[in-house]
N, C-alpha and C positions, 0 to 999 in steps of 0.2 A: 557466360556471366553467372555467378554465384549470385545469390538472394538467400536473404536466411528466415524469409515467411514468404507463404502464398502471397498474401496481401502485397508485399513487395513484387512478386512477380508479377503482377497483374499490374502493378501500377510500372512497373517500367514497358510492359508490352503495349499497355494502353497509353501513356502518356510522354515516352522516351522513345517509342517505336523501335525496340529493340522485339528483332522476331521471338515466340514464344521459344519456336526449338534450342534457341541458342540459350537459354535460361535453364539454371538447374537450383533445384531449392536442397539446402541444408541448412536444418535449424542451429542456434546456440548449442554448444555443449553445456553439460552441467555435470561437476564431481558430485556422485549425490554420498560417496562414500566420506569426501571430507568435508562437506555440508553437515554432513549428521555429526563429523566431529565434533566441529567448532560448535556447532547449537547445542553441546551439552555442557558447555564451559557456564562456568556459574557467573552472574552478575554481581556490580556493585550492590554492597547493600541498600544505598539510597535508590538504585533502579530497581529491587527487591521489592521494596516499600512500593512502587506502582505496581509493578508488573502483578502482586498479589489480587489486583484488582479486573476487572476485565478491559484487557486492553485493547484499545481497533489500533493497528496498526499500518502504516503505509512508508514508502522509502523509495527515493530520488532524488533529483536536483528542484530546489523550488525555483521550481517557474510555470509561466503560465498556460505552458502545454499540459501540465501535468493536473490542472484540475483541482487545486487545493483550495480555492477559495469555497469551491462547492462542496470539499467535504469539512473544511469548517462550519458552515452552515445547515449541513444536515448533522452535523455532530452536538450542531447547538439543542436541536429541535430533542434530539434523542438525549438527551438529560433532565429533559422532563420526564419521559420514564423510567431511565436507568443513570441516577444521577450518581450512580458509585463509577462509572464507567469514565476511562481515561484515551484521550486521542495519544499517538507516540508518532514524532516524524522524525525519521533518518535521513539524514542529507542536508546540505547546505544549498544557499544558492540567493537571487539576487531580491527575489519578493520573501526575504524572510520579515522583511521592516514594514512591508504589506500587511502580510500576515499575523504578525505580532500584533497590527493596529486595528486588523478586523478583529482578532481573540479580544481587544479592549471594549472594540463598539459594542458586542455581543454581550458581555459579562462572565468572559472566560477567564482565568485564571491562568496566565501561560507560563512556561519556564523557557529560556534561550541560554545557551553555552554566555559565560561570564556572568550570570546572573547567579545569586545563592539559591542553592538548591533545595527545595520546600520541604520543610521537616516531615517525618513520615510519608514523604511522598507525596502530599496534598498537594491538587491545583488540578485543574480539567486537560491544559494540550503540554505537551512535553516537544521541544525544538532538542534535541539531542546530536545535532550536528552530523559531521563523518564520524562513523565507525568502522574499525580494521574488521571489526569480527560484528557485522550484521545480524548474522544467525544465531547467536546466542539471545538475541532480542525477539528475532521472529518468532522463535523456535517456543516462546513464553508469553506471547500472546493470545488474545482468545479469536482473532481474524484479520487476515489481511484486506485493506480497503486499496482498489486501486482505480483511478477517477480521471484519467488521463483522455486527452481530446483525440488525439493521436497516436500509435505508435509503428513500430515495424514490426519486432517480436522482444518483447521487456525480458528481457533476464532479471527481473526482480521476480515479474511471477513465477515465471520458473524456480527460480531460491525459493518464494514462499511455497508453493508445492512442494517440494522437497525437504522442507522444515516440517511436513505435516499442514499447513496453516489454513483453513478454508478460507473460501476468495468469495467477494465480490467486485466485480470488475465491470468495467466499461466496453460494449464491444465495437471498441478504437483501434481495430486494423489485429492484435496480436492477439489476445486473450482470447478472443475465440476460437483460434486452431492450438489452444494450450489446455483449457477449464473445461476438462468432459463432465457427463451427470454426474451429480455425486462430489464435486471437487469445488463447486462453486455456482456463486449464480451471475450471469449476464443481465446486463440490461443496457441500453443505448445512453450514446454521451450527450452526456447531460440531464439525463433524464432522472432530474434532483430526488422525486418522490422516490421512484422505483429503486434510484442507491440506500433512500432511509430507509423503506420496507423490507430490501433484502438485510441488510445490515441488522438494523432491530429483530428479524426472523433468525438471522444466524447468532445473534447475543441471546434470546431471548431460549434456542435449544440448547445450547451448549451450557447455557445456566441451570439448566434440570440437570446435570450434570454434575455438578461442583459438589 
């Protein structure tokens, strides 16, 4: 039997009673040659106008494995120190009408696919839907957030690694046999403060930078 994370092995041995020996792990592949392509393809201008900005960005399906209500809420908090800072979500999915209504409660400024797109870029969270070509967005961002309850082994982290994009992640079964020193920071799901502190630490070096 094929598994494409440790964390999957373990949970089919442990919970499916599938002997270890008969398990073999092979992770995701990744093209990292045409990754780096496409992330050099230049953006819309009006995605120009944010991305100028420091953007946290993250991408998946919205739902509620994936942990988005909790990084609207730490993204609220983190504009009271860095209020030029922009959240970016890739992906569709069924809590975007959720999502859209906490960015209201909060006092966020959102953008959703059919809405007119905000002059010069202004507004706090950006809903940017499916994209053919992800990596031209990652790849111009200042980090990837990923906040997820659960996973097996994300191919998104994977992509953001490969864009360059430093992480902070959740360690939800994948990111941690993916995020070595140096690549990002872990911290346990849910563990609200610890995603704003690594987040605001990784905005906060990269900005001595600019």
């Amino acid at each position: 039997i094929i598994s494409n994370s440790k964390g999957n092995a373990c949970d089919l041995a442990a919970n499916f009673g599938v002997p270890p020996g008969k398990i073999r792990v092979v992770t995701n592949a990744c093209d990292t040659v045409a990754i780096k392509a496409a992330s050099a393809e230049p953006l819309e201008s009006r995605h120009e106008a944010v991305f100028a900005r420091p953007v946290i960005i993250t991408s998946g399906r919205l739902r509620a494995q994936k942990g988005h209500c909790h990084l609207l809420r730490i993204f609220a908090g983190l504009k009271k120190t860095n209020p030029d800072a922009a959240l970016v979500f890739l992906g569709e999915g069924e809590l975007e009408d959720r999502l859209l209504g906490l960015c209201a409660d909060m006092g966020l400024k959102a953008y959703s696919p059919g809405c007119a797109f905000p002059p010069q870029g202004k507004g706090d969270v950006f809903f940017l839907g499916f994209q053919k070509n992800p990596y031209k967005f990652l790849s111009k961002a200042r980090l990837f957030a990923f906040t997820s309850l659960f996973e097996g082994l994300p191919n998104v982290v994977v992509e953001a690694l490969a864009c360059g994009l430093p992480l902070v992640a959740t360690r939800c079964g994948g990111p941690e046999e993916l995020v070595q020193p140096g690549l990002g920071q872990l911290v346990g799901v849910r563990e609200v403060e610890g995603l704003a502190r690594g987040i605001e630490a990784v905005l906060d070096y990269y900005g001595d930078y600019d």
